[in-house]
C-alpha positions in Angstrom: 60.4 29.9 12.8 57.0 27.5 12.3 54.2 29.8 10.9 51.1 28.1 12.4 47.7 28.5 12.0 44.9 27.8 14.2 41.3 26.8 12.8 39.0 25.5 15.4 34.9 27.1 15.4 35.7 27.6 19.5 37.3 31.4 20.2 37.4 30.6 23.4 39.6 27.2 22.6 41.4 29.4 19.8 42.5 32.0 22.5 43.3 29.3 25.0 45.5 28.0 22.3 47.1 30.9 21.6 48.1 31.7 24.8 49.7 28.1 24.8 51.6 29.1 22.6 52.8 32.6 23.7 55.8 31.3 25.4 57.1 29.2 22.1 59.9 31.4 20.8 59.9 29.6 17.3 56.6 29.5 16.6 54.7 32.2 15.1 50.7 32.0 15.0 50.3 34.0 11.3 46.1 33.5 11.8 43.3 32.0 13.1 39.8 30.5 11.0 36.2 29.8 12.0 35.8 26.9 9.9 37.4 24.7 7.1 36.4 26.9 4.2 38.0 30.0 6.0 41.2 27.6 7.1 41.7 27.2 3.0 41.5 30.7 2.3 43.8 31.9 5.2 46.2 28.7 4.4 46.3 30.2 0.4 46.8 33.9 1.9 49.0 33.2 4.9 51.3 30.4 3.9 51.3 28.6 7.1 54.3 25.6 7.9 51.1 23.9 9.9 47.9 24.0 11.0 45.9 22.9 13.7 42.8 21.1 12.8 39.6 21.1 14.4 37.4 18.1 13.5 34.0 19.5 14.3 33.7 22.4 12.4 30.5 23.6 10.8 30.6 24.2 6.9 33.4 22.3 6.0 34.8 20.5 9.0 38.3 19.0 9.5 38.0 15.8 6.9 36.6 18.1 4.4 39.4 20.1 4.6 42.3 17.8 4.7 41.0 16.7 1.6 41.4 19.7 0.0 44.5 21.0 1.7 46.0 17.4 0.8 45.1 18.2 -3.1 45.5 22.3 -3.1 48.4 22.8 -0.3 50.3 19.6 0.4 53.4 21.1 1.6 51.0 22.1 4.6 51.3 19.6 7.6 47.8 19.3 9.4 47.5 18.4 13.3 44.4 17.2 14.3 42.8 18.6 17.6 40.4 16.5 19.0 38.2 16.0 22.0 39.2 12.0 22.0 35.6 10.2 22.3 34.2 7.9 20.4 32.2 10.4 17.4 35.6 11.2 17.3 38.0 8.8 17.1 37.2 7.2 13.9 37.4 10.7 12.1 40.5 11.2 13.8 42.0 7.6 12.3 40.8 8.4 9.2 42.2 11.9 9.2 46.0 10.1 10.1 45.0 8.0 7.6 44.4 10.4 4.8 47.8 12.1 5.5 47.2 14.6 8.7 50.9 14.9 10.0 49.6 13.6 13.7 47.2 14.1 16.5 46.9 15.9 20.2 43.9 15.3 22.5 42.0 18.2 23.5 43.0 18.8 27.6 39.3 17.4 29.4 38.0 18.4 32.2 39.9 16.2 34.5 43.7 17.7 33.2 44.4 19.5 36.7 47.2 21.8 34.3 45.5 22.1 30.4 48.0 24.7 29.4 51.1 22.6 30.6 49.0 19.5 29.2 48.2 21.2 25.6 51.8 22.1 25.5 54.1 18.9 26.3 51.7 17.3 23.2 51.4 19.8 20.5 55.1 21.6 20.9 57.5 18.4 20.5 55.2 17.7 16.9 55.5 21.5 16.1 59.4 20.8 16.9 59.1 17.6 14.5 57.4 19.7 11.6 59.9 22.3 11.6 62.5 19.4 11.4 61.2 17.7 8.5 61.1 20.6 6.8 64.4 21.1 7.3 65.5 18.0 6.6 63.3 18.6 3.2 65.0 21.2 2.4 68.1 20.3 3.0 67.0 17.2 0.4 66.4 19.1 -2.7 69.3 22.0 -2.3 71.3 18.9 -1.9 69.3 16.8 -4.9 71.9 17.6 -7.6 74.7 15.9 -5.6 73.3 13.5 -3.9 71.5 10.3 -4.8 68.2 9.6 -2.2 69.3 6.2 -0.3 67.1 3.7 -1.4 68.7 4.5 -4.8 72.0 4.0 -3.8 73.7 0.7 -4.8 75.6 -1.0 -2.0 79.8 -1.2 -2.9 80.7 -4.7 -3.2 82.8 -5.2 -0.1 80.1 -4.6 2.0 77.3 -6.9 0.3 76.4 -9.8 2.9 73.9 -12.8 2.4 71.2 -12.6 5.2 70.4 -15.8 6.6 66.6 -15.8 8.1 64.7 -18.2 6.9 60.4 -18.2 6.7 60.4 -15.7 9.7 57.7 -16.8 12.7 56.8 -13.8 13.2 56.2 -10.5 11.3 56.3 -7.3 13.8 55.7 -3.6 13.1 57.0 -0.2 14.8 55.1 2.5 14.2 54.5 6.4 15.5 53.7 9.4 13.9 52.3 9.1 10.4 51.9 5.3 11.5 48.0 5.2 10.1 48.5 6.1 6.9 52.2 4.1 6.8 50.4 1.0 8.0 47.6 1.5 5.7 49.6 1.4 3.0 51.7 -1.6 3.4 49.2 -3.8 5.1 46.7 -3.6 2.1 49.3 -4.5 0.0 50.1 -7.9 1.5 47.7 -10.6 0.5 45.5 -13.6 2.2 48.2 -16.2 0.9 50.3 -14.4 3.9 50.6 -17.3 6.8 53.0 -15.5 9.0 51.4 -14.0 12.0 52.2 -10.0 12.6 52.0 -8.0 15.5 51.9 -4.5 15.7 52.0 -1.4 18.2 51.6 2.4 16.7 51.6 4.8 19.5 48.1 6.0 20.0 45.7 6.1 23.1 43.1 3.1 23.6 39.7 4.6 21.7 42.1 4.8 18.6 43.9 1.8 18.3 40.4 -0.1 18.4 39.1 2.3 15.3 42.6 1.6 13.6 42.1 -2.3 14.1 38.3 -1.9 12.3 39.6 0.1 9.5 42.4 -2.4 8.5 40.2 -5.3 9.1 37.7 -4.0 6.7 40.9 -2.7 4.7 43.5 -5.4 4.2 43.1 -8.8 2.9 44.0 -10.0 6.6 42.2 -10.4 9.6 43.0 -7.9 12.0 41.9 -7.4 15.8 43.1 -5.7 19.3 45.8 -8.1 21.4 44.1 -10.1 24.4 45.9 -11.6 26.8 47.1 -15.1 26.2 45.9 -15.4 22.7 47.7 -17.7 20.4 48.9 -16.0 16.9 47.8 -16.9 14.2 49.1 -16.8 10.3 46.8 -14.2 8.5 46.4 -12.3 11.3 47.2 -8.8 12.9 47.3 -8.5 16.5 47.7 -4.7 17.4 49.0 -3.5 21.1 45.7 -2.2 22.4 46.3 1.0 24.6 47.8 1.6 28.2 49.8 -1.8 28.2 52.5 -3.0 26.7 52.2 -6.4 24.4 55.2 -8.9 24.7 55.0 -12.2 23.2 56.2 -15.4 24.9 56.7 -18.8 23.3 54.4 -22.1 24.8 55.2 -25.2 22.7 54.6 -24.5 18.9 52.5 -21.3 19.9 53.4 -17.6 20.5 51.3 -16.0 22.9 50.4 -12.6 23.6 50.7 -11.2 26.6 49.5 -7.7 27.8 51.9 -5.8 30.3 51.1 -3.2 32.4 54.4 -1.8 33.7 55.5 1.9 33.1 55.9 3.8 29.8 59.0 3.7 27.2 60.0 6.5 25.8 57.1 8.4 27.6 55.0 5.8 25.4 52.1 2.8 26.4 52.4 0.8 24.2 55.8 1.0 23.1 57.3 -0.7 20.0 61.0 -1.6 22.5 59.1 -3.7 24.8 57.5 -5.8 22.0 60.5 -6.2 20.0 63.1 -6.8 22.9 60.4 -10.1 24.1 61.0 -11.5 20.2 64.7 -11.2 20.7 64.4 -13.0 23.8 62.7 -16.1 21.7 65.9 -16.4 19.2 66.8 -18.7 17.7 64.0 -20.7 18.1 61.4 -17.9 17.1 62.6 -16.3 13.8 61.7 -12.1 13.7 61.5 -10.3 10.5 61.0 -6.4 12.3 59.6 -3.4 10.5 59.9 -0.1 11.8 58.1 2.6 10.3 57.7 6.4 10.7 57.5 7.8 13.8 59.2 10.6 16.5 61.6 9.7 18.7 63.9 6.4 19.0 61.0 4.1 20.0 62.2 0.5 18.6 65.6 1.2 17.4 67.1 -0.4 21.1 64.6 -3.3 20.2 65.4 -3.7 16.7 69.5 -4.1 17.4 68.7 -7.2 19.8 66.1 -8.7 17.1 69.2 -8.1 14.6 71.8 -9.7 17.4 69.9 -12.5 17.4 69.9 -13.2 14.1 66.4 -11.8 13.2 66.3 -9.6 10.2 64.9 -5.7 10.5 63.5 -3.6 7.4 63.4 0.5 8.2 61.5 2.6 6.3 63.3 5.5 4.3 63.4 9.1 5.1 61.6 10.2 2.0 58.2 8.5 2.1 58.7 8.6 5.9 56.7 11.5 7.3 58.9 11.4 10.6 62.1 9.7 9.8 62.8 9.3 13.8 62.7 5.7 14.9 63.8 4.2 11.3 66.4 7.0 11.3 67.5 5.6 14.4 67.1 2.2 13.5 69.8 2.8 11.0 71.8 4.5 13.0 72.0 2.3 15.5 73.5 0.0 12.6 70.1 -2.6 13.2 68.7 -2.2 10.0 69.5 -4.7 7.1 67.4 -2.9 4.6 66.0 0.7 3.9 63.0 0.5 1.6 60.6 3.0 0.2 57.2 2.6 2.2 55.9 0.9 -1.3 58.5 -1.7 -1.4 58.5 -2.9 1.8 55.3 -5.6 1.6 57.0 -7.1 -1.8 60.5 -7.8 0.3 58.1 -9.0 3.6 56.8 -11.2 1.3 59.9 -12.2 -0.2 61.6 -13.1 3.0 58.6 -14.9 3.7 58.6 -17.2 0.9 59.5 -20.5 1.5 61.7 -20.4 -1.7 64.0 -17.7 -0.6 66.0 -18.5 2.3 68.3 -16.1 1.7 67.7 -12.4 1.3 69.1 -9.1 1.3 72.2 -7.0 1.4 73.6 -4.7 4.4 73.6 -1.0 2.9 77.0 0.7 2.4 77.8 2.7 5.2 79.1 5.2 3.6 76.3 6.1 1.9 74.0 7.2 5.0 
């Protein structure tokens, strides 16, 4: 059972939320709270799995208390609510960014169903929180026997030299928890970087423009939203701006972005498959070095086995500093991934395969320690 808790200043959207989520037979709704400073007290009482997160909250709104939630109850995962405009996007983006587990848009005025809207966004991440806490669980009952994986050494038999060599092309999967994920590892790679990287995270348009502004001003790199046709270049993030797809095609010595606009992938535009399955196509000219990072769902794993196929190399995050370990989990399953890493490892080994010194990197994890 998921105890939730819903804090939002409207009662009117409180009571529309609850009957939302009348019909969800695993989710119990322990309280509701007028503002942030009442969310903290009814979080300390209650002892809520999640919460629901209003962002526009008078006394202490939603960033105020994330903050102190991330500090006082960390073990409590925050969903952001939000109406989706501009005032609000940026908070929103910083929100992910400081560690809220992900984000729903509010239904507008223009949803012809809001319940059935409200619903097929917030349940399958209520579904995801009660899995990772679960899968949490299960981790420390388990801790005494079991070593995490990125501590476990590979058996010999098993070890295999990696041939890449300087990758052309850096690209990056990410979903849920993607902000603060992509925050971490991008401002931890440095100007001296001359490998393009291109990027999708699953978000809506109005988003993916505030994430691009807070990891240009952010990252030592220059980072903007995809346009058609542009040529990549090194030192540069080109992110998947919303409602299209970005694929990369090769024209001479340049890769090209293109934007597509053909249907959704795993119920997702843009969609990390899409982007990953046009690198493949590019092998063995174009050399891929693919990162997938936390997220729901299998979104990149199909794309990351074809980058791996054709000779590419593929890095997935590990379930422990992953706060959905869906698509790397999949990755790995899928048997794509060369390497598991901590989040805070994995820009030291990007730019280890991209030094011009190392052609040869890595080791293929033993399987029997998945």
């Amino acid at each position: 059972m998921i105890r939730l808790l819903i804090a939002d200043d409207s009662p009117v959207f409180r009571h529309f939320l609850k009957k939302c989520m009348a019909d969800m037979a695993d989710v119990e709704i322990v309280g509701e709270a007028r503002d942030g400073e009442d969310a903290l007290a009814k979080i300390a009482a209650l002892k809520p799995d999640v919460i629901t997160l209003d962002m526009t909250m008078p006394r202490m709104d939603g960033m105020q208390t994330l903050h102190v939630m991330r500090k006082e109850h960390p073990a409590v995962k925050a969903i952001v609510l939000t109406c989706g405009d501009e005032s609000e996007a940026d908070l929103t983006v910083a929100a992910l960014d400081a560690g809220a587990f992900d984000f729903i848009l509010k239904p507008g005025s223009s949803v012809r169903d809001a319940k059935a809207d409200l619903i097929a966004s917030l349940y399958p991440r209520l579904q995801a929180v009660g899995k990772t806490n679960r899968q949490s669980a299960t981790r420390r009952q388990s801790a005494t026997r079991r070593q995490n994986l990125s501590t476990i050494k590979p058996q010999p038999e098993m070890n295999k030299a990696v041939s890449i060599g300087v990758p052309d092309v850096i690209a990056i999967g990410a979903s849920t928890g993607g902000p603060q994920a992509l925050h971490t590892l991008l401002s931890a790679l440095p100007d001296s970087l001359k490998v393009p990287i291109v990027l999708t995270q699953h978000m809506p348009k109005l988003f993916l423009q505030s994430l691009s502004e807070r990891l240009e001003r952010e990252t030592a790199l220059t980072c903007s939203l995809a346009d058609e046709g542009t040529a990549l270049q090194g030192g540069h993030i080109y992110i998947a701006p919303g409602d299209v797809h970005l694929e990369l095609s090769r024209q001479g010595m340049n890769l090209l972005c293109h934007l597509v606009d053909s249907p959704a992938v795993h119920h997702c535009r843009p969609a990390v498959d899409p982007m990953f399955f046009s690198l493949a196509t590019l092998a063995p000219r174009i050399r891929t070095l693919a990162v997938v990072l936390t997220g729901m769902g299998e979104d990149g794993a199909a794309g990351a086995k074809a980058i791996s196929e054709a000779k590419g190399y593929v890095i997935a995050q590990d379930q422990a500093s992953s706060v959905v370990w869906g698509m790397p989990g999949a990755t790995l399953a899928c048997g794509a991934a060369h390497e598991v890493l901590p989040l805070d490892e994995i820009a030291a080994a990007v730019m280890t395969i991209c030094s011009r010194e190392n052609r040869k990197y890595g080791r293929v994890y033993a399987r029997t320690a998945i």
